[in-house]
N, C-alpha and C positions, 0 to 999 in steps of 0.2 A: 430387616425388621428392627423397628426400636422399642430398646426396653427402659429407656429410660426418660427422665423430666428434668433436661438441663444435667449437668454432673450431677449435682447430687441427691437428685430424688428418684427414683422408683415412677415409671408410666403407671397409672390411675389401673389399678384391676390385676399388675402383675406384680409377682413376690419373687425377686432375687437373690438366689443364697450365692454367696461368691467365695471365690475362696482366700481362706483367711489366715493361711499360713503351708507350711511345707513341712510336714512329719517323715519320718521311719525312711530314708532314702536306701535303695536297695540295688545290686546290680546282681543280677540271675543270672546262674547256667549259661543262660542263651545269650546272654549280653545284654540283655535290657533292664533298664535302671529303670525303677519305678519308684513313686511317689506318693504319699496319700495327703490330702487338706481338708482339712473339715471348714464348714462355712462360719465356722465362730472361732474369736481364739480360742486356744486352749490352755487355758494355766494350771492345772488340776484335774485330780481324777474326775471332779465332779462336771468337770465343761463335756466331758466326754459321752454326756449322755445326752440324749434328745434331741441330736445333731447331725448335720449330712455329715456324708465324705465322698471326696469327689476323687477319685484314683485315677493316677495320669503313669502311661507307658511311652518309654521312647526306644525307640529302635533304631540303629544305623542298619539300612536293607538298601544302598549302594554307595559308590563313592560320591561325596556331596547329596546326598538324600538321607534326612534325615523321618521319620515316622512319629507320630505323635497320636496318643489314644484315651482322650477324658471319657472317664463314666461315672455314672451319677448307680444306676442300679442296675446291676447286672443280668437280674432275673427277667426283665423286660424283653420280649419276643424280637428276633433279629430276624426278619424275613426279608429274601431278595427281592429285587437282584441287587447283584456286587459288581461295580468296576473292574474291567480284569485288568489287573495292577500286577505287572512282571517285575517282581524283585530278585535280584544279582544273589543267587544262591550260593555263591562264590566268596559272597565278600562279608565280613563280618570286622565290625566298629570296636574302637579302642577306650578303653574306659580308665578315668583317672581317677582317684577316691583318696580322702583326706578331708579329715578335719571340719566334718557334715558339709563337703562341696564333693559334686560328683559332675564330672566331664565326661561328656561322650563324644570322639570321633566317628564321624565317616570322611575321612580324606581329611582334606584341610576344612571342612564344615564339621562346627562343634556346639554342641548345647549344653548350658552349666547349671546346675540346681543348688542352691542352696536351704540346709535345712533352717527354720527359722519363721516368727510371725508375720513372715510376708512373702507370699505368692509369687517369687520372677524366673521365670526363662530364659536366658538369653543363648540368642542364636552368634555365631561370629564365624567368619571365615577367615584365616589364616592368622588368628588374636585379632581381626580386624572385626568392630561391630555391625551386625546387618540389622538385626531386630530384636525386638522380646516380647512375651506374654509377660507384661508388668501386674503388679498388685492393681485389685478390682478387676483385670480381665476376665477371667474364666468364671464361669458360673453356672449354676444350674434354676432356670427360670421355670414357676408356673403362673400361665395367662389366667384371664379371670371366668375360662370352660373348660378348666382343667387341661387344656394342654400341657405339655411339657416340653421345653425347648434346651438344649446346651447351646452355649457360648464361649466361643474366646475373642481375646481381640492380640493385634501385633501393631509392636510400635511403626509410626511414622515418622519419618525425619525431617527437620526443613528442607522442603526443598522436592521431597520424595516423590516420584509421579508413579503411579498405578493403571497399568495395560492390561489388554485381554477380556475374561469373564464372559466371551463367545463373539458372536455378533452379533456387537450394538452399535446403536445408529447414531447415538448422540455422540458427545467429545471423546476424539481418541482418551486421553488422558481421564481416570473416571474418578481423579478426586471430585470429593464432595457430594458424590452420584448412591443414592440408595436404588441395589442391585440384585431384583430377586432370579433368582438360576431358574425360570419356570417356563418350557416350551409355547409358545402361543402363534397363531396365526393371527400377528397382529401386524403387519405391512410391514414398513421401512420407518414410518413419520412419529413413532412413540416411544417409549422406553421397553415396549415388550420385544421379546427377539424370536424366532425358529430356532437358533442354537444358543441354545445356553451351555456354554461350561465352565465348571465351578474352580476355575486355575485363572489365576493373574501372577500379571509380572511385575517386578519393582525395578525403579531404573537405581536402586539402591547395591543391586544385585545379587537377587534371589528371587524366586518365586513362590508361591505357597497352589497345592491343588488340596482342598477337601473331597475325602473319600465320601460321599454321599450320592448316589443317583438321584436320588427327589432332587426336593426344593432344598433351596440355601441361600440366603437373605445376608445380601453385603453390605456394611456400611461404611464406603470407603471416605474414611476422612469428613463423615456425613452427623454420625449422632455423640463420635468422640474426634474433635477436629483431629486430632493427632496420632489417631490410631483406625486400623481397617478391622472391621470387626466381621465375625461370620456366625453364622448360628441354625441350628438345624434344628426340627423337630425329632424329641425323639429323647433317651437315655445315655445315648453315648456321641461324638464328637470323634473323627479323625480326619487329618493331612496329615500333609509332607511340607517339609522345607527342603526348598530345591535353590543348591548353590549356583553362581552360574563360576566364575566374579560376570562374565558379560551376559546380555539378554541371550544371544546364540546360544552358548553353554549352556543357560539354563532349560532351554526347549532342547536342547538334545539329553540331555539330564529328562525332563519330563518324558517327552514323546517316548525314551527309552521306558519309560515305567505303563504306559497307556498305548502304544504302537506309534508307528511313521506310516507315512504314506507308501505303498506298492508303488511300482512303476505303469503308467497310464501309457496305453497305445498311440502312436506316435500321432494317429490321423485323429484322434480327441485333440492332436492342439490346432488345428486347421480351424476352418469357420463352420459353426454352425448355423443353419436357417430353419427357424418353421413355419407351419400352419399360421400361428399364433393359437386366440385360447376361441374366442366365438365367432371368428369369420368364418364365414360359407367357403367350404373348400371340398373336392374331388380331386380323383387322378390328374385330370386335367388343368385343376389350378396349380399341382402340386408340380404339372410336369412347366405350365407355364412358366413359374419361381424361377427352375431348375434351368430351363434353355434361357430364362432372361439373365444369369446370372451366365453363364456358357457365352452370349455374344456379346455382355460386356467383360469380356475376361474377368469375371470377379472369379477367383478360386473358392471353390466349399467343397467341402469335406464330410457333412453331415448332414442327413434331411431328417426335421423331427416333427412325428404328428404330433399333435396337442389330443387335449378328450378325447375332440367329438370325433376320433379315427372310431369308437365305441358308440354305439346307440345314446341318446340320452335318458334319462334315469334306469341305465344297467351299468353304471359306473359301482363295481368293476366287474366284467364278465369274460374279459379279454376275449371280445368275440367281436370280428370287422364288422360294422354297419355295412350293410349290402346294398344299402339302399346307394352308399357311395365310393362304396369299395367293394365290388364285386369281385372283382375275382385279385385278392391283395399277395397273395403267391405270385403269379406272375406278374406284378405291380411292383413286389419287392426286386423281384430277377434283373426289372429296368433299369429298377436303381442301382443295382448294383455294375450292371452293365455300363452307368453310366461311370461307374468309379466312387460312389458315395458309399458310406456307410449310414442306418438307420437307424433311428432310434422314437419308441414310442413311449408314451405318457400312462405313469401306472400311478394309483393309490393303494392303499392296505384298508381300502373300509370294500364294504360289499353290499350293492344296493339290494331292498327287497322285491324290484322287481328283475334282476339278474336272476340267470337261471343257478347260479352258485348259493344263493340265498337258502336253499332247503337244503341241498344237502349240507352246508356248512354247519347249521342247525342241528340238524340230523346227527352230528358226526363228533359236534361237542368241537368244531375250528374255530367259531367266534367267542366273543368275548361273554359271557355270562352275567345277569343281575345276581345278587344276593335270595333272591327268589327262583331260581333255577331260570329263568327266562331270557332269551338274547338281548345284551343290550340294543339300544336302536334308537337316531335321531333325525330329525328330519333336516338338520342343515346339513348343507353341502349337497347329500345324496337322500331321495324319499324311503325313508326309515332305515336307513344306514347300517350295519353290524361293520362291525372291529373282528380284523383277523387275530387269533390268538398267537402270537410267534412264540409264550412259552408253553404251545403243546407241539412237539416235536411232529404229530400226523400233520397238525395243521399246515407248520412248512414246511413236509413234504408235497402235499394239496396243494396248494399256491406254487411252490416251485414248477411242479408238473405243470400248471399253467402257463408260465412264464417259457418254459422248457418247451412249451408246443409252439412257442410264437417266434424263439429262437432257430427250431427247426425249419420254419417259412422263410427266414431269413432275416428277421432283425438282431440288429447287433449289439444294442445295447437298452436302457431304457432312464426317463425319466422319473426318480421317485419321489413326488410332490407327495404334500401332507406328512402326517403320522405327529403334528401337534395335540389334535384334540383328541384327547385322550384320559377317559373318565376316571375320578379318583374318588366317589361316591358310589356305592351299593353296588359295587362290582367284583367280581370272582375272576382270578385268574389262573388258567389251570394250574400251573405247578405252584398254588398259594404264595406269589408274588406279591409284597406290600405294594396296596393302589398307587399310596403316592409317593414310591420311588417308581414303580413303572411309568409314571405319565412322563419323565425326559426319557427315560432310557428306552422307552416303545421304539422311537426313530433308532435309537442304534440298531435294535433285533429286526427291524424292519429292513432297512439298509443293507445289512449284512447279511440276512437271507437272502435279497436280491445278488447282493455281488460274491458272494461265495457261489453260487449257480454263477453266475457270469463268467469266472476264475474256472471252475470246472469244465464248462463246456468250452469257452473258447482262448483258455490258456495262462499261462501266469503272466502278467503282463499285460492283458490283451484286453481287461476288463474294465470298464468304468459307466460310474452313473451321473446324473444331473441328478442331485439332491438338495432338497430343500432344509430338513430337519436334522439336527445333529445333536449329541451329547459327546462330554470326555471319549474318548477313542475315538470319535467320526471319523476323524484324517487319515483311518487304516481302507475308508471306502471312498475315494476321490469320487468325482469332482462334487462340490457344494456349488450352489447360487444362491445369491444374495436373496431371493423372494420377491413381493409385488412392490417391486416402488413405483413413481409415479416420474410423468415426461416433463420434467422441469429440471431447470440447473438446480436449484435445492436439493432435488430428492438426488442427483448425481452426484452432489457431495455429500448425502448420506450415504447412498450407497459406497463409496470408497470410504468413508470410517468405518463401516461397518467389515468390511474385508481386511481395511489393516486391523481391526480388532478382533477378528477373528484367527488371521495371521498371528496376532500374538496370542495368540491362546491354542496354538501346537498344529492350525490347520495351513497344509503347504498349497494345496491348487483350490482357485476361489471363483470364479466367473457372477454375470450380472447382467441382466436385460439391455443390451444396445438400446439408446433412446426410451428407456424403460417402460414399465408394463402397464401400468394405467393412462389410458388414456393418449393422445395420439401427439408428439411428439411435436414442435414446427420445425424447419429445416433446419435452423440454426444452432436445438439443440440437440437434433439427430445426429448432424454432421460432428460436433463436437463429441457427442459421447461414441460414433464411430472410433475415432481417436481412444480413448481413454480405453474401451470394451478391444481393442485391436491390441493395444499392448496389457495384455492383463492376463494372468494363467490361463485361462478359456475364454474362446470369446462365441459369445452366441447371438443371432435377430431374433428377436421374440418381444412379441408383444399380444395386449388382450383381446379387444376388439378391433382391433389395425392390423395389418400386416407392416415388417420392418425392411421387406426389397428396397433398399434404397433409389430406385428409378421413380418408388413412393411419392417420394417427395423432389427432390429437383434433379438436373443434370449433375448439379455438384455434388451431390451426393453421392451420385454414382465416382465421379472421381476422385472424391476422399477416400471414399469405401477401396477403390482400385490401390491407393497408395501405400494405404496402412496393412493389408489384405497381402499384398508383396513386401511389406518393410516386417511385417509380421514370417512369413515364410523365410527371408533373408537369415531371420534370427533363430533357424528351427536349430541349430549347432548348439546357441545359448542356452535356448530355452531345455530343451530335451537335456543339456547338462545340468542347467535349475533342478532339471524333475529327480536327477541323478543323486543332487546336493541333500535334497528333501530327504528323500528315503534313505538316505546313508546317516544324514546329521540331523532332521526333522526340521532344518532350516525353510521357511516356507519360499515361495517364489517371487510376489510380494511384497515388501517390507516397510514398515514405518522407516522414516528416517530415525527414529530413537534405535531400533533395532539393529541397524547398521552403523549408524554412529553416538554410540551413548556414550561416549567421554565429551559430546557438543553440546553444551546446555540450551542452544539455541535449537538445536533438532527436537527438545523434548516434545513440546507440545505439537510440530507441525502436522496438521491430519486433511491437508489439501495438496500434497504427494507425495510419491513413494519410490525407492527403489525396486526396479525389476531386477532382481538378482544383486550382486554385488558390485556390479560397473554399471548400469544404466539407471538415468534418473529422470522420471517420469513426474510432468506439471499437467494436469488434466484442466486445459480452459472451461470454465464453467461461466460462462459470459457471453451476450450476444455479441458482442463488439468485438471481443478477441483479448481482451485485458487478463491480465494473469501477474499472477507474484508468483516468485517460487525463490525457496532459500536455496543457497552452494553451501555446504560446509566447508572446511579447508581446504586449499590447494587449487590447483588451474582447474578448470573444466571445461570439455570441447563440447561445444555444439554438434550434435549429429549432424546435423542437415548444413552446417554451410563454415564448420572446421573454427568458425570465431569463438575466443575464448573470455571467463570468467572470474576472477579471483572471490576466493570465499575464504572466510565467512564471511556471508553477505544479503541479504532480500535484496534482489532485482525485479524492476517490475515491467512488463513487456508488453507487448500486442500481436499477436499472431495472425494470419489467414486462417481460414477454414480449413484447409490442410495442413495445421502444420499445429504445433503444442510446444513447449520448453522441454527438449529429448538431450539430456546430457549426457558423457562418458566420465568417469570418475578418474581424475589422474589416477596417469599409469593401467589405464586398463585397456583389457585387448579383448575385441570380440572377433570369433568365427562368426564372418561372414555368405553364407548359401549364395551361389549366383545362379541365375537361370531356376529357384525352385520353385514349382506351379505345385506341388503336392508334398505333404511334411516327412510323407516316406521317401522323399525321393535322397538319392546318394547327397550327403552335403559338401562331401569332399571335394569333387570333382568341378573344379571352377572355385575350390575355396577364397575368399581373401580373407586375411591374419590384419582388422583394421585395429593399429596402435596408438594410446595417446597418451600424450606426453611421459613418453618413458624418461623414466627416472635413471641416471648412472648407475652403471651396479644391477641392473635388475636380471633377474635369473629366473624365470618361470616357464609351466610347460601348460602348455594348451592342448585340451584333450577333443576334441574331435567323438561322440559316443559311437557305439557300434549301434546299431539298431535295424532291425526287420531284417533281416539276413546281411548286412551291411558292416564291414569290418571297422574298425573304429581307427582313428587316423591320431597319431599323436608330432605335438610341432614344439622343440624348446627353443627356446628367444632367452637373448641376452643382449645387455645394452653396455657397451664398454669401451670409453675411448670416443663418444660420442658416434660410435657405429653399431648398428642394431642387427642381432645375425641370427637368424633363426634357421633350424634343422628340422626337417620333416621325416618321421615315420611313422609307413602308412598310408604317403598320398598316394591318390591315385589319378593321374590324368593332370592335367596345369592348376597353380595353383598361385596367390599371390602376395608379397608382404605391401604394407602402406600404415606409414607414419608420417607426420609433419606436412601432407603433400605431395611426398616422394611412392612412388610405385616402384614394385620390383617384380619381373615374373620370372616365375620358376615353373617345374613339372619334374612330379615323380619325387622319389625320397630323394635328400641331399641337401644339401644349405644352399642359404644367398644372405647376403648381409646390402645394409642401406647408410647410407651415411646420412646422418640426420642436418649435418651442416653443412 
């Protein structure tokens, strides 16, 4: 939101007090230095009167996290909900003082105040400068209807790129981008997003998250070119500045303060297939998908209804339509017989012609007018109610529901919606401020669902397709991208939108194969098979189409066959990815900035990504097969046919329909699965250890995960003397090394070495 007309004026209607100097610097008991500035100078007792004061707190609450808390009037009602923000109760910040200049430590991350007629912060990490709240940032604004708004703003440096801020579709990089945090069901093709969260990265090295669930209005590099500015409604203002020195660091730094991702079930990384959202489907369509995907060896892993498995206008009543699912217990048995896992399509509204509609009413579970009345809208669902997730009966209600459909046997669900969500004349039970509730709905929605999922079938064992997210989502995997549309446009939004969301603390991201509006032609089905096959999740779904690749041509079926097996090969990798996530909140993933921020050439690329930290992924978005894609430093092996690349470099290529720019990052080693048709399956047994370009000197261990009753295999490799010798323990059954061309087999624990020349 802008408040201003060019530097130096005031926007027409609003009055900005800022602040105008730095009094009384204080460090308390508890370690926190505090500050007060009145919005005029002060030369005399007499300026002291008739004048704001804006009081600012800093905290060191971890190592490199530093807290920062403006307020304008205190007396001003604080109603939730709150962030739940885990601060290191352990750890407590160093403070310097002299000479009206106060330093505060956390680690090597320091903030400096000085007292004096001019307002600066400055942030630094190791005496090196990262940012500041300069003179004229901070401020305490009123609009011309009496709102009230704070602001601050943080320097930008030449040069400085800004990531994150949730998933957004437009340029990775969001200089220059005015960026409000406000949940919407607004597709893929606009500036609005499903997840908003109010955390970005600086390729500066640091990050800033605003403590606010509502709205929060960025202006990165937008209404002061030089500074990102952020501003909330309301009395008071808080973040964090979050050190990294690199982007990795600082997402473990954050994700430590907001959650990391759990560990996801290993058969979530297989394929999933559905219904889609409006085609005509029964048993028998469901079973046809199922044997057509069986006789062309495609592997899947997951069958998922869309709606209409529910009547229409009883969305939600989690009750089988009968008319097409008669008897869906023994329907689910098949499935599972067949080796799949399930999973159906839920929202959090509740239609009024569902039989759940009265008694929710009844019961005080839905969302309430200011009138005592249930709220209720007629889009989406005919006269719609909002589950209440802050009345604790009401998610117990809803779970019990959820809880009867897991007892039939599904195994996980779909949680679309929980954007629209009223911040006008509405009552929340536990007197929840409307509009911080309207992002945070989808967290308490979400998390209802997956804390029942965790419960009933295990730690580990749980996960969702969701759509809507705020700060913490990434503690309820998996996210999807939402409705984009079947065109190579929308497929390169859809992947800015995942690395942006990636930089914004979420690890596992999936996205409509051939995407959801509207019906895909073969050229750009086959290509986004590629792209949706190496990507955290990979799911078919689409609206009115079905995405069985036999859909659309023969080739499709054997692209799909390709990637579908190059995908399974890598379950070792990937299942270690998900390992990386949860331990360092590293997503799976990754802009090229994020893996390589010391390449200024990586900064802006948002047309691919790194899968993990050795594999690098060019998504053709082109009928013809044309494609660019940058190397950063060093050799780089082609997967598919061992030719190599020197970088830094943009190469520009042409690919088949089976094939994309899939590169290994010198010196990396992937565990390779042989023979695996299912993601549970042992990965050891047939391992290959495929190496490139190992570097002299190199000393590393490759970890093998343990998973679903499966012991975990560990292999160390060293390269020395131009012979490459790796030691297994833990294998089990043959296994293989290969570097340069050269193969070597082995079996069972023990070394073998290769000579590379």
């Amino acid at each position: 939101m802008r408040f201003s007309n060019g530097y130096w004026l005031d926007r027409d209607g609003y009055t900005l007090q800022r602040a105008r100097g730095l009094l009384d610097l204080a460090v308390g008991a508890d370690g926190v230095v505090r500050a007060h500035a009145p919005v005029r100078p002060v030369a005399g007792r007499g300026d002291t009167l008739n004048v704001g004061l804006i009081e600012a707190a800093y905290t060191a609450v971890a190592d490199g996290v530093i807290r920062v808390d403006l307020l304008h009037h205190a007396g001003a009602p604080e109603r939730g909900p709150r962030f739940e923000v885990a601060h290191d109760p352990g750890f407590s910040g160093r403070v310097e003082a002299g000479d009206g200049v106060v330093t505060l430590w956390a680690g090597q991350l320091s903030v400096t105040l000085r007292e004096g007629p001019d307002w600066t912060a400055a942030f630094s990490w190791a005496d090196c400068d990262l940012t500041a709240s300069p003179g004229r940032a901070v401020a305490h604004v009123v609009g011309p209807d009496g709102t009230c708004y704070m602001r601050d703003q943080l320097a930008l440096r030449p040069g400085e790129r800004v990531y994150g801020l949730g998933e957004r579709f437009g340029a990775l990089t969001k200089n220059g981008q005015s960026i409000d945090i406000w949940n919407e069901d607004g597709g893929t093709s606009s500036d609005q997003a499903y997840k908003n969260v109010p955390f970005y990265l600086s390729s500066a090295g640091y990050g800033v998250f605003v403590d606010h669930p509502g709205g929060v209005s960025f202006e990165v590099g937008s209404e002061v070119n030089t500074r990102c500015q952020f501003s909330v409604e309301g009395e008071r203002l808080s973040y964090y500045v979050i050190a990294g020195p690199t982007p990795k660091e600082v997402l473990r730094r954050y994700t430590a303060l907001t959650g990391r991702a759990p560990m996801v079930p290993t058969w979530s990384f297989g394929l999933w297939l559905t219904t889609s959202f409006t085609t005509d489907y029964d048993e028998g369509t469901v079973t046809s998908f199922i044997e057509g995907m069986e006789e062309r060896d495609l592997a899947l892993s997951v069958f998922h209804f869309d709606c209409f498995w529910m009547r229409g206008f009883h969305w939600c009543d989690f009750e089988w339509d009968p008319a097409t699912f008669p008897d869906p217990a023994a329907m689910l048995a098949r499935l599972h017989e067949r080796g799949l896992q399930v999973c159906v399509w839920i929202n959090p509204y509740i239609a009024q012609r569902s039989a759940l509609f009265a008694e929710g009413a009844e019961h005080g579970y839905l969302v309430r007018r200011t009138d005592g009345g249930v709220w209720q809208t007629d889009m989406w669902q005919a006269g719609m109610a909002l589950v209440d997730f802050t009345n604790p009966e009401a998610v117990a209600w809803y779970r019990a529901r959820l809880a009867g459909l897991l007892e039939m046997g599904v195994d996980c669900f779909k949680t679309d919606f929980g954007e629209r969500v009223p911040v006008r004349d509405v009552v929340w039970h536990d007197g929840s401020d409307a509009e911080k509730m309207h992002n945070y709905y989808a967290h308490l929605y979400n998390r209802t669902v997956f804390d029942l999922l965790r419960e009933v079938r295990g730690e580990g064992q749980a996960v969702l397709f969701a759509r809507s997210a705020t700060a913490g989502g990434q503690q309820l995997p998996v996210h999807w991208g939402g409705d984009n549309e079947s065109t190579f446009a929308s497929m390169g939004e859809t992947l800015r939108g995942g690395l942006s969301l990636a930089s914004s603390g979420f690890a596992h991201w999936s996205h409509d194969i051939g995407g959801f509006e509207g019906t895909p032609d073969p050229e750009v089905f086959k290509r986004w098979l590629a792209f949706g096959l190496l990507s955290s999740h990979a799911r078919l779904h689409g609206s009115g189409s079905v995405r069985v690749p036999w859909a659309f041509d023969e080739e499709s079926v054997e692209v799909a066959r390709r990637f579908i097996d190059l995908r399974l090969s890598l379950m070792p990798y990937l299942y270690g990815l998900a390992l990386e996530a949860h331990d360092t909140g590293a997503p799976l993933m990754r802009s090229m900035f994020l893996e390589f921020p010391e390449d200024r050439g990586a900064y802006d690329v948002d047309t691919q990504y790194m899968l993990g930290g050795e594999l690098l992924v060019a998504p053709v978005m082109d009928a013809a097969g044309r494609v660019e894609v940058y190397l950063p430093e060093g050799v780089w092996t082609s997967w598919w046919d061992g030719s190599t690349v020197t970088g830094p470099r943009w190469v520009r290529q042409t690919h088949a329909a089976d094939s994309l720019p899939l590169y290994v990052r010198p010196g990396g080693v992937l565990p390779v699965a042989s023979g695996c048709r299912r993601p549970e399956d042992d990965w050891v047994v047939g391992l290959v250890l495929r190496c490139f370009e190992p570097a002299e000197g190199m000393d590393r261990e490759v970890v093998v995960p343990a998973h679903d009753g499966v012991e975990e295999a560990v292999f160390h490799l060293r390269c020395q003397g131009g012979v490459l010798r790796a030691r297994a323990r833990g294998a089990r059954g043959a296994w293989a090394l290969e570097a340069g061309g050269r193969r070597v087999e082995a079996k069972g624990d023990g070394a073998v070495e290769l000579a590379l020349s």
